[in-house]
C-alpha positions as CSV (number, residue, x, y, z in Angstrom):
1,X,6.5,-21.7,14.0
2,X,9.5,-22.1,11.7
3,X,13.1,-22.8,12.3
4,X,14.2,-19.8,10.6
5,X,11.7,-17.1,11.3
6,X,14.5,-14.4,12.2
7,X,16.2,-14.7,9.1
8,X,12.5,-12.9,7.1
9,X,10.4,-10.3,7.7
10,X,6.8,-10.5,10.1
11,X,5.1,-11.3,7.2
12,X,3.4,-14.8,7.1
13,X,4.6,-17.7,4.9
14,X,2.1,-17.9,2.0
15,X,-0.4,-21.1,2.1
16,X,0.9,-22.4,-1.4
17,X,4.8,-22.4,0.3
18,X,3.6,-24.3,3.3
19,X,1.1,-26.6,1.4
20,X,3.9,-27.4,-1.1
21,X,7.3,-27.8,1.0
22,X,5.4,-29.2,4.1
23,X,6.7,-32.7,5.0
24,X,4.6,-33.4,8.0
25,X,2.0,-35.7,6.4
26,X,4.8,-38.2,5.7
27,X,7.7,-37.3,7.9
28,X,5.3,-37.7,11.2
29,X,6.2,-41.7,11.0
30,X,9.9,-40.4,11.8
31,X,8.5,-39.4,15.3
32,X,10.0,-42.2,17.4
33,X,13.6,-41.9,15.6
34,X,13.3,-37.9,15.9
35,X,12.9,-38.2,19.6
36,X,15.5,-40.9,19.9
37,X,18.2,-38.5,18.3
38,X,17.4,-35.3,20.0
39,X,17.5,-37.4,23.4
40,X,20.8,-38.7,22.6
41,X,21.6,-35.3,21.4
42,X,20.5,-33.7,24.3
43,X,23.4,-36.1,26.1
44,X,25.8,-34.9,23.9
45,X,25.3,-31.2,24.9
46,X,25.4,-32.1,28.6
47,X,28.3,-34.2,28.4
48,X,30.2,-31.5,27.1
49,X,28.9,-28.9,29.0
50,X,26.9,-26.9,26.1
51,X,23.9,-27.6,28.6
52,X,23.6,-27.9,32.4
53,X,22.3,-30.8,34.1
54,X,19.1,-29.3,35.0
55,X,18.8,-28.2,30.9
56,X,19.3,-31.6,29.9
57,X,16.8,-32.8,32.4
58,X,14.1,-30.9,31.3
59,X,14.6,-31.2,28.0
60,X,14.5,-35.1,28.3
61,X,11.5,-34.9,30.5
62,X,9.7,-32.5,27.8
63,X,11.0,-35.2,25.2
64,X,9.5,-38.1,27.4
65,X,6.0,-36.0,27.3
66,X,6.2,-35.6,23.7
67,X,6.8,-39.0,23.4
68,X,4.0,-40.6,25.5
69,X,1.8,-38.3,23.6
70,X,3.1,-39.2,20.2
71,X,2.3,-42.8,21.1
72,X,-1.0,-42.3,22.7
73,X,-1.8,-39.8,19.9
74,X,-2.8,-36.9,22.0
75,X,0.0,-35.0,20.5
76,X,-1.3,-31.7,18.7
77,X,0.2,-30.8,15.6
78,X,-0.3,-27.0,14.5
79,X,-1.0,-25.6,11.3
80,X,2.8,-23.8,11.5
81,X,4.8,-27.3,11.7
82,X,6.5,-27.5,8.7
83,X,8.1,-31.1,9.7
84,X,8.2,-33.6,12.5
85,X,11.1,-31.9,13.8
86,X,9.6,-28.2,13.9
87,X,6.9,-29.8,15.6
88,X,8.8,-31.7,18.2
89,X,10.6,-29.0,19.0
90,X,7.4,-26.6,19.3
91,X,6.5,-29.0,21.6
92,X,9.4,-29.8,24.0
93,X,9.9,-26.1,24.6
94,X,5.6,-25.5,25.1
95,X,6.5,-28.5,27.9
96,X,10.0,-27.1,28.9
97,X,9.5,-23.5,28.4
98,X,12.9,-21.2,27.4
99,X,15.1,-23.9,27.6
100,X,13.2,-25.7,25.3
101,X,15.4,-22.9,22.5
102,X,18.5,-24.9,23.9
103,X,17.2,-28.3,21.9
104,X,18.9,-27.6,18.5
105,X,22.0,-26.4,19.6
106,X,25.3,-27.4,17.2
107,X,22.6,-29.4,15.0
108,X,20.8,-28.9,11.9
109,X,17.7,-30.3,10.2
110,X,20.1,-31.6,7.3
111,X,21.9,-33.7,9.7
112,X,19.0,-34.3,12.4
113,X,16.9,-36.1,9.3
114,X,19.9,-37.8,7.7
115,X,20.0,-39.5,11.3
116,X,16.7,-40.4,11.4
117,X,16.4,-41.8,8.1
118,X,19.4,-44.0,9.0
119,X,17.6,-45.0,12.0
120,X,14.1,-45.8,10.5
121,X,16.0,-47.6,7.7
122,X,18.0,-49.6,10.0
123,X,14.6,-50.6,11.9
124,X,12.6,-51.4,9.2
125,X,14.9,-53.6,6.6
126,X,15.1,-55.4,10.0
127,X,11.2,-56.2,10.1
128,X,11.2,-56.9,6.4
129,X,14.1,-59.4,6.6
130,X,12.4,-61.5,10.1
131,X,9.2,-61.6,7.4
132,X,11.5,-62.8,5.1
133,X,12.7,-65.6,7.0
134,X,9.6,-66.9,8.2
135,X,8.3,-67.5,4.6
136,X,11.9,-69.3,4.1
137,X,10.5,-71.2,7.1
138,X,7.3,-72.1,5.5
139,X,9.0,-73.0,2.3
140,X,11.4,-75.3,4.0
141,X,8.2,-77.2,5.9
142,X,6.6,-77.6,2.7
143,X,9.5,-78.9,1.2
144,X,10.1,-81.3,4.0
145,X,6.9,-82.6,4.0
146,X,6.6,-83.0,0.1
147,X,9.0,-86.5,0.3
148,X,9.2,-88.0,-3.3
149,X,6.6,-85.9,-5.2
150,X,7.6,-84.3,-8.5
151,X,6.0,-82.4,-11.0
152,X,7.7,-81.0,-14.4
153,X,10.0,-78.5,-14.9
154,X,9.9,-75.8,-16.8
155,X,12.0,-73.8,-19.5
156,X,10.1,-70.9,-21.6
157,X,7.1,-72.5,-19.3
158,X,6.9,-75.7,-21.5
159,X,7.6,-79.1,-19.7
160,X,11.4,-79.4,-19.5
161,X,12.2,-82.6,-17.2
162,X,10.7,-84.1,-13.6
163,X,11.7,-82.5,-10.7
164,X,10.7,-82.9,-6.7
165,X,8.5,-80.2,-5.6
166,X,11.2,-80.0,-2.7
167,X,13.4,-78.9,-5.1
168,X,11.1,-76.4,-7.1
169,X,10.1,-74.9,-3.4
170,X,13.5,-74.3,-2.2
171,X,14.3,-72.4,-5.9
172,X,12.5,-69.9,-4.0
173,X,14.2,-70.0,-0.5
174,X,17.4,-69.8,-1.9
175,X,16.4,-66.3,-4.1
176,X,14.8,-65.0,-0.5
177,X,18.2,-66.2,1.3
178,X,20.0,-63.9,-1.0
179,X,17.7,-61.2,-0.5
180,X,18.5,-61.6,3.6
181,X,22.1,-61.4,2.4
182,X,21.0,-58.0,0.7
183,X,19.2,-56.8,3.3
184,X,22.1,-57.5,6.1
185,X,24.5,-55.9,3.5
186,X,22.7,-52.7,3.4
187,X,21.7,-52.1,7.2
188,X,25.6,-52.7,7.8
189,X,26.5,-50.1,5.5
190,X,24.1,-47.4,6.1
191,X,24.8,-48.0,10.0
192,X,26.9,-44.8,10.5
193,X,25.9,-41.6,12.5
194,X,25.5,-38.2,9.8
195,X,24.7,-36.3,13.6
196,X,27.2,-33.8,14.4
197,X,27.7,-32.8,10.5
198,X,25.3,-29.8,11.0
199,X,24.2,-27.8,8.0
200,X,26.9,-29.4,5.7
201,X,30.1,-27.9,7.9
202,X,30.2,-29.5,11.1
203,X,30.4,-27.2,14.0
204,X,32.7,-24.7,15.9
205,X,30.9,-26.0,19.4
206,X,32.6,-28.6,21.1
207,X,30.5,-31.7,20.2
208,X,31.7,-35.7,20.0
209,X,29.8,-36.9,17.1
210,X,31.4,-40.2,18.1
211,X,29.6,-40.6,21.5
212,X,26.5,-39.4,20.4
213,X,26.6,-42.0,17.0
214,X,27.5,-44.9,19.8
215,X,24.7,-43.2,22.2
216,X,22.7,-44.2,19.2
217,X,24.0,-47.4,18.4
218,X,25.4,-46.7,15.4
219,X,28.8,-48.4,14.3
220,X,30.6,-45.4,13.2
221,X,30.1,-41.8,13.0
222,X,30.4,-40.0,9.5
223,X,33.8,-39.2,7.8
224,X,32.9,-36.0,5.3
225,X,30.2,-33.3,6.5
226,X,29.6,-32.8,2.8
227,X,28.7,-36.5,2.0
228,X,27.3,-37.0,5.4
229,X,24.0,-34.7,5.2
230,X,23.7,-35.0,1.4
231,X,24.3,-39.0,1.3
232,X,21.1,-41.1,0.2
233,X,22.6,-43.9,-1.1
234,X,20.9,-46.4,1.7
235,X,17.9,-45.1,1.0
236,X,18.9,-46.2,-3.0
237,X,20.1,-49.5,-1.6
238,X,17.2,-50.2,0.6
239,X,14.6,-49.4,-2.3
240,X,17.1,-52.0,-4.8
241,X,16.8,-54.7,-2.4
242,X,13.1,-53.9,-1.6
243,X,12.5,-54.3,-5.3
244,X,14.7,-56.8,-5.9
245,X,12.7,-58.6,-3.3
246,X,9.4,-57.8,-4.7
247,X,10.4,-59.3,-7.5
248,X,11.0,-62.8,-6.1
249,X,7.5,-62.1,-4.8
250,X,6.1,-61.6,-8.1
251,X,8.0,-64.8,-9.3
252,X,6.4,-66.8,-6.9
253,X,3.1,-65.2,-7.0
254,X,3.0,-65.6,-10.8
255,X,3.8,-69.4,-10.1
256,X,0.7,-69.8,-7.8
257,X,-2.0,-68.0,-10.0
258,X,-0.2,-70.8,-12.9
259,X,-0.6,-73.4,-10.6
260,X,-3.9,-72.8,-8.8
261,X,-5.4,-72.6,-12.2
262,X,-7.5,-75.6,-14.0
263,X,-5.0,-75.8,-16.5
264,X,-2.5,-76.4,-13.8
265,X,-4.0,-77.5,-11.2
266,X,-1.3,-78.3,-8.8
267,X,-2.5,-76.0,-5.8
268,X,-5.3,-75.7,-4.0
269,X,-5.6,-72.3,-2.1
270,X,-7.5,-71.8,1.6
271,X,-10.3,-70.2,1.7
272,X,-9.3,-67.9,4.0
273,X,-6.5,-66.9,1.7
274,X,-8.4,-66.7,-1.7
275,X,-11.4,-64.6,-3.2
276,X,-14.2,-65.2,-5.3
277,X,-16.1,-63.0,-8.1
278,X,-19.0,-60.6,-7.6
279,X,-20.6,-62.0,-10.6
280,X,-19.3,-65.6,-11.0
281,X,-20.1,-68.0,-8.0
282,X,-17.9,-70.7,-8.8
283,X,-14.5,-68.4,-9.0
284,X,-12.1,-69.1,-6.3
285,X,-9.0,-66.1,-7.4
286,X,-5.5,-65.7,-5.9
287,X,-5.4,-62.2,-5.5
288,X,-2.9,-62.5,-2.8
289,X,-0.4,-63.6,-5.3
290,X,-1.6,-60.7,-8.5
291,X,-1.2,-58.1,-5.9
292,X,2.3,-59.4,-5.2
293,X,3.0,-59.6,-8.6
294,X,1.6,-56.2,-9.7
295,X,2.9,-54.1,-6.4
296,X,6.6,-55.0,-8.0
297,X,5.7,-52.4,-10.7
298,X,5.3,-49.8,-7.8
299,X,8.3,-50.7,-6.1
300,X,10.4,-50.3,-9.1
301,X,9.1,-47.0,-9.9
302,X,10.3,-46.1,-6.3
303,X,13.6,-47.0,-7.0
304,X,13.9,-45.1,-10.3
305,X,12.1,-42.6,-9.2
306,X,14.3,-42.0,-6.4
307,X,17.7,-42.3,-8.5
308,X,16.2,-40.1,-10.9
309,X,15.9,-37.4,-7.7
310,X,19.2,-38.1,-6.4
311,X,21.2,-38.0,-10.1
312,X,21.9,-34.5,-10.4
313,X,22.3,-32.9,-7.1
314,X,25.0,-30.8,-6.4
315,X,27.1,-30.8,-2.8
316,X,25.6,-30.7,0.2
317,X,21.7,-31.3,1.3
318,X,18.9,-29.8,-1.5
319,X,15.2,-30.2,-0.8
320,X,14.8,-32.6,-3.4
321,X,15.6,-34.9,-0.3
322,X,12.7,-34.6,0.5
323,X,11.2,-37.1,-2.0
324,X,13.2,-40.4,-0.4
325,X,11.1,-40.6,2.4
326,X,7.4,-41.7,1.1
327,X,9.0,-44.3,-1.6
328,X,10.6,-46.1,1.6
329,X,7.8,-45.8,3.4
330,X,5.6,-47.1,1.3
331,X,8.0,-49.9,-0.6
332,X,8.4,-51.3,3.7
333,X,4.4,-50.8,4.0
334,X,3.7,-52.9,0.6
335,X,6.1,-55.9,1.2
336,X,5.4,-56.3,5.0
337,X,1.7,-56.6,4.0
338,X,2.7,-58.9,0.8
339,X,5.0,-61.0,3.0
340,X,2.6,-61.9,5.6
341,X,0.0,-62.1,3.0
342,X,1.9,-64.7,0.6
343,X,3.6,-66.9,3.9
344,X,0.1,-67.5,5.1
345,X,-1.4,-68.1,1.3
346,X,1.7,-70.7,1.0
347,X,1.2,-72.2,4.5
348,X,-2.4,-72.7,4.0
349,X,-2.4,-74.5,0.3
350,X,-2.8,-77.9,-0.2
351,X,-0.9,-79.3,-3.3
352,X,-2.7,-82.1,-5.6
353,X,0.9,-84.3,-5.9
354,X,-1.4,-87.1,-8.2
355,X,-2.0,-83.9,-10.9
356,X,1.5,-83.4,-10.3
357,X,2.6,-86.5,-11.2
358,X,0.4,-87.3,-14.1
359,X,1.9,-83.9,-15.5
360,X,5.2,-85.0,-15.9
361,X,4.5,-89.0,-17.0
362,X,4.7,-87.8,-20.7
363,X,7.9,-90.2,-21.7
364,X,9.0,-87.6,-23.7
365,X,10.2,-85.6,-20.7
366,X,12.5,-88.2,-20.4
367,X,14.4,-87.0,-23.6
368,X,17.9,-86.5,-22.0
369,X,17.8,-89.4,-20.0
370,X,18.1,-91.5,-23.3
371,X,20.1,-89.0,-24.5
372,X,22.9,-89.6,-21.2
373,X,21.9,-93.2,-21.4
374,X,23.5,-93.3,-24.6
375,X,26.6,-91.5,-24.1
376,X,27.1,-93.8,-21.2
377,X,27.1,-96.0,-23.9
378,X,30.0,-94.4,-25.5
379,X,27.8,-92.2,-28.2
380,X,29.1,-88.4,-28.1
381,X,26.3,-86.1,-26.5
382,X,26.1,-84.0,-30.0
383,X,25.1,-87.3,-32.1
384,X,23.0,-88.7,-29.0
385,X,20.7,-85.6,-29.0
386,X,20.2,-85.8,-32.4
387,X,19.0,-89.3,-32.6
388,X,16.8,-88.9,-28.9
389,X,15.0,-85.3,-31.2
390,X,14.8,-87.4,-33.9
391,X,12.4,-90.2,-32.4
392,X,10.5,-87.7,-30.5
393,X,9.7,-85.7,-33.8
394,X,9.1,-89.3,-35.4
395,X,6.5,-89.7,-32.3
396,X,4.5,-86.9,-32.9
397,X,4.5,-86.6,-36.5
398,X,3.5,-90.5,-37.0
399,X,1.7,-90.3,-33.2
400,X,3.5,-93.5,-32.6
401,X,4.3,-94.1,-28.7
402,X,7.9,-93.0,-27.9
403,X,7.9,-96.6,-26.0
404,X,7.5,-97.8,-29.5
405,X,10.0,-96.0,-31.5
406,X,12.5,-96.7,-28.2
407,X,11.9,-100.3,-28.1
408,X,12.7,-100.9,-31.9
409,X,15.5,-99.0,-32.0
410,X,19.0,-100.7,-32.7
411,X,21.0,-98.6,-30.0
412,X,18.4,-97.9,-27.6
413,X,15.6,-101.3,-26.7
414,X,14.3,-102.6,-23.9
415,X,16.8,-100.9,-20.9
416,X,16.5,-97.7,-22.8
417,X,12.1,-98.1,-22.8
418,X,13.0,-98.7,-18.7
419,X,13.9,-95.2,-18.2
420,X,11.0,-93.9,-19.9
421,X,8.4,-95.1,-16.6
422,X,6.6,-92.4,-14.6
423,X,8.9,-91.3,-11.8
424,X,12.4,-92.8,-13.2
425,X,13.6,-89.9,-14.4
426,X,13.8,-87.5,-11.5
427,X,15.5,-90.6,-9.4
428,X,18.7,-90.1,-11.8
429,X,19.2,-86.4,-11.3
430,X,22.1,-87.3,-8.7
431,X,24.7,-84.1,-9.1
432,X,25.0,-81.7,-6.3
433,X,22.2,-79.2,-6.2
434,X,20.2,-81.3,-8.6
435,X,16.1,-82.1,-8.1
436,X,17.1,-85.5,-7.5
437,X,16.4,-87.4,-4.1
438,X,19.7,-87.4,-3.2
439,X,20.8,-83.9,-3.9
440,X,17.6,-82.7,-2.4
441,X,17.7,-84.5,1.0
442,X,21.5,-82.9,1.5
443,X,20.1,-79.1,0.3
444,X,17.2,-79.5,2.7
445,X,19.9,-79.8,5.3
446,X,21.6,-76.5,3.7
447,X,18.6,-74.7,3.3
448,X,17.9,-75.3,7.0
449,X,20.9,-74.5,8.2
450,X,21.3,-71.2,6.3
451,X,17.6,-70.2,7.6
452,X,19.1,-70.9,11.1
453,X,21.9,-68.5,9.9
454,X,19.8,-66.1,8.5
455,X,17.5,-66.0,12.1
456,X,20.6,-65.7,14.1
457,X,21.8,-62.4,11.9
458,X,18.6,-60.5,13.2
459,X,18.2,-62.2,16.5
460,X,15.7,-64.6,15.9
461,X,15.6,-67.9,17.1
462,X,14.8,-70.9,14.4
463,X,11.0,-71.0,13.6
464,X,10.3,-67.4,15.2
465,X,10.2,-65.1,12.5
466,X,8.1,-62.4,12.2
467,X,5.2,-63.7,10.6
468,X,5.0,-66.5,13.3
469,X,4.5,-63.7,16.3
470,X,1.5,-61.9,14.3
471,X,-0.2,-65.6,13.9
472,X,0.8,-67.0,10.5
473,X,-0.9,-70.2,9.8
474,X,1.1,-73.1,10.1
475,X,1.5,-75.6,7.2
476,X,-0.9,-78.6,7.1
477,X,0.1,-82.1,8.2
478,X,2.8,-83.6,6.6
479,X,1.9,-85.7,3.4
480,X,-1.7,-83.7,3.0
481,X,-2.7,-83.5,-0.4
482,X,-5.6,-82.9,-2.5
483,X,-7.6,-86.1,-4.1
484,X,-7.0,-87.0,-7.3
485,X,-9.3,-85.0,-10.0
């Protein structure tokens, strides 16, 4: 069956046409959004009188069929349907009979599948932000329970300065916070009805594209028919923040392969959330957080790929249109799995605070300290630097402590050598947002509250995120660490 059969001859559509336009692989996983539109549509003819009472009631019955079967998966698809919507409607007027021919009335695909795209959309950044928060709810217990460990810091990924672990963890809740902020940005921008601008026109029937978009629960209905059926922009923004996101991922993930590593050897991973080698028996691999990393490639590509598409389209809907629905499918499929896989990877790890700490003992991470000590002292910063770079080069060229050199010196000595001790230098990082103690015990307080905020924008409660009601592990006891190597 297709949608325009009267418009051509009785000859049959040729297999490489239907092989090569058919959408019906992908577009089946509009199915629940599909039937949400055409019952809402079906409403909206009988509200204004385009069908009778006892038309709309069959139709919604036949649409309730076709539902339970698309859920139960007893629903048939035939060789003929081009797309989820051919097929639905195939179906609702097998179930409903002639009246079944009454379903697309004053709509068109262009606008039916703008509408469910919206729809899906809207659903599924949803799911994707919950996951979101409940690994900003993970990060926030590991950072809570981390108290006064440090580790270094890192610039160019040599040792910079000390910093709490709290304060290294919530780097990363704060770049996942912004991607909620994203997310909520886009589902309230793309939260507008396209049903009702038909083909590309709009309609001579007397339909109220307003009460069907708030049938829907929608926000608004569209403004320009044109723009309306042709628009694809959220699917663009969606795929940005989706990338965007996966991207953080990849940060992250690229941080726990560094730090799971001998050289490292900050992390230790579960078992349940590592692998080993097929030929090496003592490999332990964290190819939760490569796949992380590497799917980032893929969801880029989606995102170019799709602005490639959309660049040179003229007014109104083209097939190319086609091509934004298995790049959002598969960018939400990739990070749902990567976000459940990564919370429960992070959860589940144990960090080694003593390899930690000996990391970031080397005095010479202490560099700026002196450096501030000194202009404390009245020295400008310019001259202080110079002096603080010139010991340390002194140090390593002559391998003389930098205690030593510190010590001896005329404008530096004993008090100077003081700041130099394992663990001073990340208690005097006291500005606001600063890896400091003090900075960090008021941004804990932030971060919770803006995970709290971030909850209430997609009706969660604090601590019920996604991941928690498909069983993420929970983080291990406060103060649980790995011994000493």
């Amino acid at each position: 069956m297709t949608l325009w059969q009267g418009r051509f001859g009785g000859g049959k559509q040729s297999e490489e046409l239907l092989s090569f336009t058919g959408s019906l692989s992908f577009d089946r996983r509009l199915a629940p959004d599909d039937v949400a539109c055409s019952r809402a549509h079906v409403l909206g003819l009988e509200r204004v009188g385009l069908v009778s009472r006892e038309e709309s009631g069959a139709l919604l019955s036949a649409l309730a069929k076709a539902e339970e079967e698309l859920a139960e998966g007893t629903f048939v698809f035939e060789p003929d349907d081009e797309d989820i919507h051919t097929a639905l409607e195939r179906r609702v007027t097998e179930i409903a009979g002639e009246v079944g021919a009454r379903l697309h009335t004053g709509r068109s695909r262009n606008d039916q599948v703008a509408t469910d795209m919206r729809l899906f959309t809207k659903r599924a950044l949803a799911q994707i932000a919950k996951a979101v928060i409940t690994l900003e709810e993970v990060l926030l217990a590991r950072a809570e329970e981390a108290g006064d460990a440090y580790l270094p810091g890192y610039t160019h990924l040599q040792r910079a300065q000390p910093v709490l672990l709290a304060h290294h963890l919530l780097a990363h809740g704060w770049a996942l916070s912004r991607d909620i902020d994203r997310l909520a940005a886009t589902r309230r921008r793309l939260d507008v009805s396209p049903l009702g601008a038909g083909a590309l026109a709009g309609s001579s029937l007397p339909i109220d594209p307003d009460w069907v978009a708030h049938e829907l629960g929608f926000g608004a209905r569209f403004e320009n028919s044109l723009d309306a059926v042709s628009d694809r922009d959220f699917v663009a923004e969606a795929l940005f923040d989706l990338a965007l996101l996966g991207a953080h991922l990849s940060r992250l993930g690229e941080e726990i392969v560094l730090w799971s590593s001998a050289e490292f050897g900050f992390m230790h991973l579960a078992d349940s959330y590592a692998t080993g080698s097929s030929m090496m028996p003592q490999k332990k691999n964290a190819d939760i957080a490569e796949l992380a990393r590497g799917k980032t490639g893929r969801l880029v590509g989606h995102l170019a790929g799709l602005l490639t598409t959309l660049k040179g389209l003229p007014l109104a809907y083209n097939r190319d249109l086609q091509e934004d629905k298995e790049p959002l499918f598969d960018a939400v499929d990739q990070l749902e799995r990567s976000l459940d896989a990564i919370t429960g990877l992070i959860a589940t790890a144990t960090f080694d605070t003593e390899a930690m700490a000996l990391a970031a003992s080397d005095p010479a991470l202490s560099a700026t300290d002196l450096a501030e000590w000194l202009v404390l002292k009245g020295m400008p910063f310019r001259r202080a630097h110079e002096l603080v770079g010139g010991l340390v080069r002194d140090s390593l060229e002559r391998h003389v402590p930098l205690t030593e050199l510190v010590a001896a010196h005329p404008s530096l000595g004993a008090d100077a050598v003081a700041l130099l001790e394992a663990g001073v230098a990340v208690t005097r990082r006291t500005t606001p947002g600063g890896a400091g103690p003090g900075p960090v015990a008021a941004q804990l307080e932030r971060f919770a509250a803006a995970v709290q905020a971030d909850a209430e924008r997609f009706g969660l409660h604090a601590g019920a995120g996604a991941g928690h009601s498909r069983g993420a592990a929970a983080p291990p006891a406060p103060g649980t660490s790995a011994p000493s190597r």
